[in-house]
C-alpha positions as CSV (number, residue, x, y, z in Angstrom):
1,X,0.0,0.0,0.0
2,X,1.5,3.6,-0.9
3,X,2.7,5.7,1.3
4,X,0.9,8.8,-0.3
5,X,-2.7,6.8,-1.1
6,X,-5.7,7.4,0.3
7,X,-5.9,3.8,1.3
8,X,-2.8,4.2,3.5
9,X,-4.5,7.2,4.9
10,X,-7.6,6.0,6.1
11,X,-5.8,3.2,7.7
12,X,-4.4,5.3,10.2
13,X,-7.8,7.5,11.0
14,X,-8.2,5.8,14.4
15,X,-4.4,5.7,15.2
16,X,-3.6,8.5,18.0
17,X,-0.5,10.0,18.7
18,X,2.4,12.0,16.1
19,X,2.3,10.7,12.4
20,X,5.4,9.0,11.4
21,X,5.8,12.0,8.9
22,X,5.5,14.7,12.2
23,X,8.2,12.6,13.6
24,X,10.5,13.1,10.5
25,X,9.8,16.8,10.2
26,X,10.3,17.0,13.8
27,X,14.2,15.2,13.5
28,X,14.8,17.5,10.4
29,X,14.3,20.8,12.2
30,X,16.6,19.7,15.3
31,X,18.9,18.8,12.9
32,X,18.9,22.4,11.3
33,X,19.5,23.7,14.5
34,X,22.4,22.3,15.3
35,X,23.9,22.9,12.1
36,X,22.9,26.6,12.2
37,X,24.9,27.1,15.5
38,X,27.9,25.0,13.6
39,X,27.8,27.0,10.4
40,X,27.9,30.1,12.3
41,X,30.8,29.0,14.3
42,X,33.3,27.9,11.5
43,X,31.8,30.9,9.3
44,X,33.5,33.0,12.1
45,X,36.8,30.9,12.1
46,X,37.2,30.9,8.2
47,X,36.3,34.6,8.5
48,X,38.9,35.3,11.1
49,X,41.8,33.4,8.7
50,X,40.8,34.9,5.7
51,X,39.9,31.6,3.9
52,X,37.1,33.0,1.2
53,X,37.0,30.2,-1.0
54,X,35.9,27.2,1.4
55,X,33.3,30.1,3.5
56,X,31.8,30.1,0.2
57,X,31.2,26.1,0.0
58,X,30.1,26.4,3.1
59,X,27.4,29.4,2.7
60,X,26.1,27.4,-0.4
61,X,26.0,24.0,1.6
62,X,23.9,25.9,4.2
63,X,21.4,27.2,2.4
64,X,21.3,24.0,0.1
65,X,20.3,22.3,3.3
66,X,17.7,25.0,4.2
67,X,16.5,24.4,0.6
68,X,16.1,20.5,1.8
69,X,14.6,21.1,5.0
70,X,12.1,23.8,3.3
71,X,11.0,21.1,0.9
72,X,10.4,18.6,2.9
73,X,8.0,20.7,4.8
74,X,6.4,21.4,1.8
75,X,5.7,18.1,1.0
76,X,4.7,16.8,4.6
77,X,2.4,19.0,5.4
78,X,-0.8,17.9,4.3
79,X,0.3,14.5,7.0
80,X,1.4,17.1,9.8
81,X,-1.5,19.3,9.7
82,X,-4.7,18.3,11.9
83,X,-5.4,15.0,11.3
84,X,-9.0,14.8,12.1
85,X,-9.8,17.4,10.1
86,X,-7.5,15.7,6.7
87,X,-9.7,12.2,7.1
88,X,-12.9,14.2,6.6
89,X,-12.7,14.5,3.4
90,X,-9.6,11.8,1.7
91,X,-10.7,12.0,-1.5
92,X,-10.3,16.3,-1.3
93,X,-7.0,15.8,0.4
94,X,-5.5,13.5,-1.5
95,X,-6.7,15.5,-4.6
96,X,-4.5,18.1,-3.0
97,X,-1.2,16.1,-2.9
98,X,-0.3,16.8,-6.5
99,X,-0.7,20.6,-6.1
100,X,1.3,20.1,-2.9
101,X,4.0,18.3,-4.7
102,X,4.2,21.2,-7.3
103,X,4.4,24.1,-4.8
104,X,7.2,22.2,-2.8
105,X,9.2,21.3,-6.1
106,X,8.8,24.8,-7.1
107,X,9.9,26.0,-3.5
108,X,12.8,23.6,-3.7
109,X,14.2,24.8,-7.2
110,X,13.1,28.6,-5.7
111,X,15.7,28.1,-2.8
112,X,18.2,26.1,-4.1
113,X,18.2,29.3,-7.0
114,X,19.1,31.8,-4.2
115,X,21.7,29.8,-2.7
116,X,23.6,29.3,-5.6
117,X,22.5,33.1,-6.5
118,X,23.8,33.5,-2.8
119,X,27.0,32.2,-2.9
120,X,27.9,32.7,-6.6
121,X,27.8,36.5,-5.1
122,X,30.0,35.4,-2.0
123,X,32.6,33.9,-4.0
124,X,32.3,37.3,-5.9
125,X,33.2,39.2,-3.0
126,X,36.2,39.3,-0.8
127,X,36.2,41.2,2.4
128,X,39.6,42.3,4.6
129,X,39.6,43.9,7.1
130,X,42.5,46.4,8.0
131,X,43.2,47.5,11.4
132,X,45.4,51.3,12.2
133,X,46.6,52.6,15.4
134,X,45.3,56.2,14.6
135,X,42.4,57.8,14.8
136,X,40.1,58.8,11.8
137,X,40.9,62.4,11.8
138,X,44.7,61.8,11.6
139,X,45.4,62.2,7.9
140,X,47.0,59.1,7.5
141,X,43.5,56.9,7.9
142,X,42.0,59.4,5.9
143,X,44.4,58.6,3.2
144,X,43.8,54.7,3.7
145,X,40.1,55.4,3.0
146,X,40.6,56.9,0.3
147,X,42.7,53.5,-1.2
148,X,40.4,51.5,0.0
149,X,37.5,53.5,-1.6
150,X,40.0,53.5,-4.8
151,X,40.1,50.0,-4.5
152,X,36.5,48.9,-3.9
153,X,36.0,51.3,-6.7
154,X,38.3,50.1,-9.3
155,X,37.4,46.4,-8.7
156,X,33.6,46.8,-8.6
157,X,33.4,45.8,-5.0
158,X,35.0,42.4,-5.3
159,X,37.4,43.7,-3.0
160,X,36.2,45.4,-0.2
161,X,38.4,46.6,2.7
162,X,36.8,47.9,5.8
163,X,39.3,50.3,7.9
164,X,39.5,49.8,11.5
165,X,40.6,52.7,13.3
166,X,42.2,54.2,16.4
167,X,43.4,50.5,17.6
168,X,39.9,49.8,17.6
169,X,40.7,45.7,16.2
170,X,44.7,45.4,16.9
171,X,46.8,47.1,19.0
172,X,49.9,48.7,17.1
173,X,52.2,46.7,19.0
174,X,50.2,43.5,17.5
175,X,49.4,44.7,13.8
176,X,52.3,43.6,11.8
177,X,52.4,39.9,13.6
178,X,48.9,39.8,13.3
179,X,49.1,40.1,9.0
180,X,51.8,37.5,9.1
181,X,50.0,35.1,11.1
182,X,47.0,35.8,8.7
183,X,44.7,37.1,11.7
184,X,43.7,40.3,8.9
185,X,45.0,40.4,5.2
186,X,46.4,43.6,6.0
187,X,47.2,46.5,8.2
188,X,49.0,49.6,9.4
189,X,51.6,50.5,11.3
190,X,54.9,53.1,11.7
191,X,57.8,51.5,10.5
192,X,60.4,51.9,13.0
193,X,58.4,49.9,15.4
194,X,60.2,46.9,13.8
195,X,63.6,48.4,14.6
196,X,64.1,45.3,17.3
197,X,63.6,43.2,14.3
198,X,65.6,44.8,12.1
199,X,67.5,48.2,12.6
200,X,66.8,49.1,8.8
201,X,63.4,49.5,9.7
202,X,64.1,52.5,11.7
203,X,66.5,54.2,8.9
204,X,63.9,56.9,9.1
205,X,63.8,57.6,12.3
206,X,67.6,58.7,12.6
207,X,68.2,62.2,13.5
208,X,68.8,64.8,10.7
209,X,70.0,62.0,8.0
210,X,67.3,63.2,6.3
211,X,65.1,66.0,7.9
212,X,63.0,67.2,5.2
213,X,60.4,66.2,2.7
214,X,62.6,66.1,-0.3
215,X,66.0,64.2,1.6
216,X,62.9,62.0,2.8
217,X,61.7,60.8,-0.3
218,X,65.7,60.1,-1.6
219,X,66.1,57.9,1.3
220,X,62.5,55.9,0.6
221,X,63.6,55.3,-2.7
222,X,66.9,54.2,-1.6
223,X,65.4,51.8,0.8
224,X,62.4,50.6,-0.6
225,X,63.6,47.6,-2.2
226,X,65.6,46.4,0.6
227,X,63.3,46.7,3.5
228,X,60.5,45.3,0.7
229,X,62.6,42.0,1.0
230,X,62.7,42.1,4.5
231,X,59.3,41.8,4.4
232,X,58.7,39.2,2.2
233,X,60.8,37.1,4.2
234,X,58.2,36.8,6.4
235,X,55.1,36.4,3.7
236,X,54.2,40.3,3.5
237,X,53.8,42.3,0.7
238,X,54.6,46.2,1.3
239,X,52.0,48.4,-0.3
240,X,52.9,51.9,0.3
241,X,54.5,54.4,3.2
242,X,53.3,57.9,3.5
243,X,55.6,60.0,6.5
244,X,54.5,62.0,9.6
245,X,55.6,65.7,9.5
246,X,58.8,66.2,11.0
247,X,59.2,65.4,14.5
248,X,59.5,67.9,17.2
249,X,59.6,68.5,21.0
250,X,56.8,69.7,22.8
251,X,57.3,70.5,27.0
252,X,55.5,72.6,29.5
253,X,58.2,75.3,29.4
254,X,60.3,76.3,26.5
255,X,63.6,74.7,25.9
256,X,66.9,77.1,25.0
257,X,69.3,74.4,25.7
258,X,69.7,70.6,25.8
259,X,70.0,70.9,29.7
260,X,66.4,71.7,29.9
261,X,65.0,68.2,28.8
262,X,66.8,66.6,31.9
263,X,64.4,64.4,34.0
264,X,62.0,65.0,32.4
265,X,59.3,61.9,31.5
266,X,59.7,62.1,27.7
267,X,56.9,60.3,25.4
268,X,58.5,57.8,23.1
269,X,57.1,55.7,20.2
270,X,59.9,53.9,18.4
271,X,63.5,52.8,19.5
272,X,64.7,56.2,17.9
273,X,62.7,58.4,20.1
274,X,63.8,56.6,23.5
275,X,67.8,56.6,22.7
276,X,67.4,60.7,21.9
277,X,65.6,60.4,25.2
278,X,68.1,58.8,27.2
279,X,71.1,60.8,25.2
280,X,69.6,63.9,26.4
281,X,69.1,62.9,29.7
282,X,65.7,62.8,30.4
283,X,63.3,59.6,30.9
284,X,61.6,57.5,27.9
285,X,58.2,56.8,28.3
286,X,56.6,54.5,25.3
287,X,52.9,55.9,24.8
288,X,50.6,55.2,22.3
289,X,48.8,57.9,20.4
290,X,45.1,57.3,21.9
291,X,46.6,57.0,25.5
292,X,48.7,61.0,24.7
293,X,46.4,63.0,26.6
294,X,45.7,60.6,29.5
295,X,49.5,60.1,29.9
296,X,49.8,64.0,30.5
297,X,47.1,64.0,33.0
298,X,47.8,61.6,35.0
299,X,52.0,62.7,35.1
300,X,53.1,59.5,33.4
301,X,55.0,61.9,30.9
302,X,56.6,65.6,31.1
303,X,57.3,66.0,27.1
304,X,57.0,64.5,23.9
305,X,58.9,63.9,20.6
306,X,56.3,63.7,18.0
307,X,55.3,65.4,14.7
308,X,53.1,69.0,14.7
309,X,50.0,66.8,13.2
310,X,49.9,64.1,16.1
311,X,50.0,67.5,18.5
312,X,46.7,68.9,16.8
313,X,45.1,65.5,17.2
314,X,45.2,65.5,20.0
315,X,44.6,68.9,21.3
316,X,48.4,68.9,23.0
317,X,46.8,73.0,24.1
318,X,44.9,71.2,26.7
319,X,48.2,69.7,28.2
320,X,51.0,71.5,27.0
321,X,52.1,75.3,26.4
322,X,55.4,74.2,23.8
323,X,56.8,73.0,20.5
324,X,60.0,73.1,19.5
325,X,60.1,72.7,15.5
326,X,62.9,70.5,15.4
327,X,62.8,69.0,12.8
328,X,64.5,65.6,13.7
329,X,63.1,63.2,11.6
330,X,59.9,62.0,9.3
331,X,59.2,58.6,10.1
332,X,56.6,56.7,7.9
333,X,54.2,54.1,8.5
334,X,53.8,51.5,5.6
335,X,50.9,49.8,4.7
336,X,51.2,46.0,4.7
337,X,49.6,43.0,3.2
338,X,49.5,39.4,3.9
339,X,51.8,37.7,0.5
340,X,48.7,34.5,0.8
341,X,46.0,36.8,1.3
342,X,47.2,38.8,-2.0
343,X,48.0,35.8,-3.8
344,X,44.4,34.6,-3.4
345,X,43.1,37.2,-5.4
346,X,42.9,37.3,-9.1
347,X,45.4,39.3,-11.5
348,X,42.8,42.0,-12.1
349,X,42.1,42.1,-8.7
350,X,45.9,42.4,-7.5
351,X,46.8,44.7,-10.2
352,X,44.0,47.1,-8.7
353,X,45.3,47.2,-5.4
354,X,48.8,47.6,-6.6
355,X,47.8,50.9,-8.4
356,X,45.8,52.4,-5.6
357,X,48.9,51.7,-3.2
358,X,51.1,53.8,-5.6
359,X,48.2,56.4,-5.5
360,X,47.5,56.1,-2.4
361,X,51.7,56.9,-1.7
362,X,52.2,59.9,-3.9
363,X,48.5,61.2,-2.1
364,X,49.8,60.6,1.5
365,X,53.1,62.4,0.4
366,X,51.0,65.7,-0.6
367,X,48.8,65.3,2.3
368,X,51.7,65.3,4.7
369,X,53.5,67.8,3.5
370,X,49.9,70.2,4.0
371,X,49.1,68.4,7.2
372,X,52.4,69.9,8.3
373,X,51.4,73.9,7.6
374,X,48.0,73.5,8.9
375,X,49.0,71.4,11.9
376,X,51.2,74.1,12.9
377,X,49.0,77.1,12.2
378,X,46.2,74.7,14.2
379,X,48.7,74.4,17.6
380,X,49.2,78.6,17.2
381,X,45.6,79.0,17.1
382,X,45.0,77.1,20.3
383,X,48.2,79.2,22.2
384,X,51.1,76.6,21.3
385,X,54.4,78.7,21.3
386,X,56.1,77.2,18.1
387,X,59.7,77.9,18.2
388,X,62.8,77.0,16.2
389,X,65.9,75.5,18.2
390,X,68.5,78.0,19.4
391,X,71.7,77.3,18.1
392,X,73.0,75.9,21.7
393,X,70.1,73.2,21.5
394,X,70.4,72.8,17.4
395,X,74.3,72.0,17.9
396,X,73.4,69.2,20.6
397,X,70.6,67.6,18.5
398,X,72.9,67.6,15.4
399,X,75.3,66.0,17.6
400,X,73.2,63.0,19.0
401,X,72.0,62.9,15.5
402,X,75.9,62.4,14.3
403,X,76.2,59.5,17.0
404,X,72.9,57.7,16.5
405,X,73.9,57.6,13.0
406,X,77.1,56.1,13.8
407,X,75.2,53.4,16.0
408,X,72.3,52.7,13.7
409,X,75.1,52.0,10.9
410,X,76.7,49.4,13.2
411,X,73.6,47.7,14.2
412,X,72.3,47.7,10.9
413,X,75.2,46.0,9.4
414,X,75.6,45.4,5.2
415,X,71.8,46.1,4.9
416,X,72.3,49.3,6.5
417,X,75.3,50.6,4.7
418,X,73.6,49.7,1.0
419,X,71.0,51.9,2.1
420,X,73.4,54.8,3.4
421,X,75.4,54.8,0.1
422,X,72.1,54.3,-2.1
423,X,70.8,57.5,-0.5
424,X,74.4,59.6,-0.7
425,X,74.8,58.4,-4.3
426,X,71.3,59.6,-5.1
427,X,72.0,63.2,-3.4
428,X,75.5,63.6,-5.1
């Protein structure tokens, strides 16, 4: 006897209790259940490594199965609906079971349509996200919006980058492992932080080798290549470096001589800033740019080496009554990118993201060199006292400059010295 006749049916009008088919339905919809909490949990893990291709096997396997479970709702519900009132009339019901059939086929094809639609569109799309220290007013993340804009752009959205600011998804301290390890595709962070790693990672941040925009740019381009290897040694791609304005001292009281700065709990960010600290006698502090203002409040720190942009951001007026325009250095931050991560992406695609890095480099450049004017004009506004070294302090800093040079040289070793007589054959 068939499972679907009305024969079968009327067999079981006196039989109480769940149908066999409720019983089914029932089994189907636990199942789904569980397999929504586990789809969810390795969506989040494949997310969280960056692996696109097997989430999108795995979006279209989920809704295949809630195509399944869809139809055989469809198709048990004239069995799961009252019972009594189906066995009043077989011959109506069962007259009913073909249109039933058709609407559950056609439900069936309906869903399994959008889930290939669904993840046809997923595999379409690729999502990174990129974390930065700084904040969104800092014109560096307003420049990295802009590439990723450029990029979501060029590509039609198939690459879309979503910008995580202020430390807000990685501390600094944690981006650049974080990349490699293939946490995020990509991120960014100030260069010289990798000095412990590698001294030529802080060939920017060496006092007056090359203190202004243009002797900035020579030294780049004579290190570019070399700290691009560097890299790549440990599976990251460098996209583009964009530098701070030139870095200068900000106190409580003006500084005439290098005398002044002695004792006094100095802010520093990079290996750089705490050995200029500790040459000029005072104490080095590491702060991170968020945690400035709270650091001067609470007396953690006395002064600061930092650029005239990073003093604006951070309303240094409501701390501090100095700057010193120094002029020490212009360190950069570089924008990074996980070598897998890129590779995964088609030649279009990479090609894309190559271009709106060299944009993105020549943009940050300008933007800089205007941040720089208008940062300064900003801390004069708001009662800064922007001053130029007197030549007692500018002889001393020229001098620690001379002897960190010396050092960086020797710790940097045959690396270091290509990229000292790259940049002096450039200038010649």
């Amino acid at each position: 006897m068939h499972l679907c006749s009305p024969a079968y049916r009327d067999t079981q009008a006196g039989v109480a209790g769940p149908s066999p088919f409720s019983n089914i339905l029932a089994l189907a919809l636990s199942a789904l259940r569980k397999i929504i909490y586990l789809y969810f949990i390795v969506k989040t893990l494949l997310k969280s490594r960056n692996i696109v291709d097997a989430g999108n096997y795995l979006d279209l396997g989920f809704l295949s199965y809630i195509g399944l479970v869809v139809s055989v709702r469809c198709l048990l519900s004239p069995w799961t609906d009252d019972r009594d009132n189906n066995l009043a009339n077989n011959n109506e019901d069962f007259s009913m079971t073909a249109k039933t059939f058709a609407s559950a086929s056609l439900a069936s094809l309906g869903v399994a349509a959008a889930s290939l639609t669904l993840a046809t569109s997923a595999q379409a799309a690729t999502e990174w996200d990129m974390p930065t220290p700084y904040g969104d007013r800092t014109f560096h993340t307003v420049n990295i919006r802009e590439f990723a804009d450029d990029v979501r752009e060029a590509t039609d959205g198939e690459l879309d980058i979503t910008v995580h600011s202020n430390g807000s998804l990685i501390d600094h301290a944690e981006i650049k492992n974080s990349v490699r390890r293939g946490i995020v595709p990509a991120g960014e962070l100030i260069m010289s932080r990798l000095a412990n790693e590698n001294p030529i990672f802080e060939v920017d941040s060496v006092p007056y080798l090359a203190a202004n925009y243009e002797d900035a740019w020579t030294l780049w381009e004579a290190s570019r290549e070399i700290i691009g290897e560097e890299l790549e040694k440990q599976g990251l791609r460098l996209l583009f470096a964009v530098p701070w304005p030139p870095q200068g001292i900000y106190t409580q009281d003006k500084i005439e001589k290098i005398e002044d700065l002695r004792n006094l709990k100095m802010r520093a960010y990079n290996t750089s800033s705490e050995r200029l600290a500790s040459l000029a006698n005072a104490v080095p502090t590491q702060i991170e740019v968020p945690d400035i203002p709270t650091a001067f409040s609470t007396g953690r720190v006395d002064a600061m080496v930092t650029s005239p942009a990073t003093g604006a951001d951070t309303k240094a007026w409501d701390y501090l009554s100095h700057f010193n325009h120094a002029q020490l250095w212009l360190p950069k931050n570089m924008v990074i990118v996980s070598e897998r991560a890129f590779s995964r992406l088609d030649e279009t695609t990479q090609q894309a993201v190559l271009e709106a890095a060299t944009t993105a480099e020549q943009r940050g450049w300008d933007m800089s060199r205007q941040e720089t004017q208008d940062a300064l004009a900003t801390l004069k506004e708001n009662g800064i006292t922007v001053s130029e070294p007197s030549p007692e302090l500018a002889k001393a800093l020229q001098d620690i400059g001379s002897m960190m040079t010396e050092e960086w040289v020797d710790r940097a070793g045959p690396q270091g010295m290509q990229i000292l007589q790259n940049y002096r054959d450039a200038k010649e």
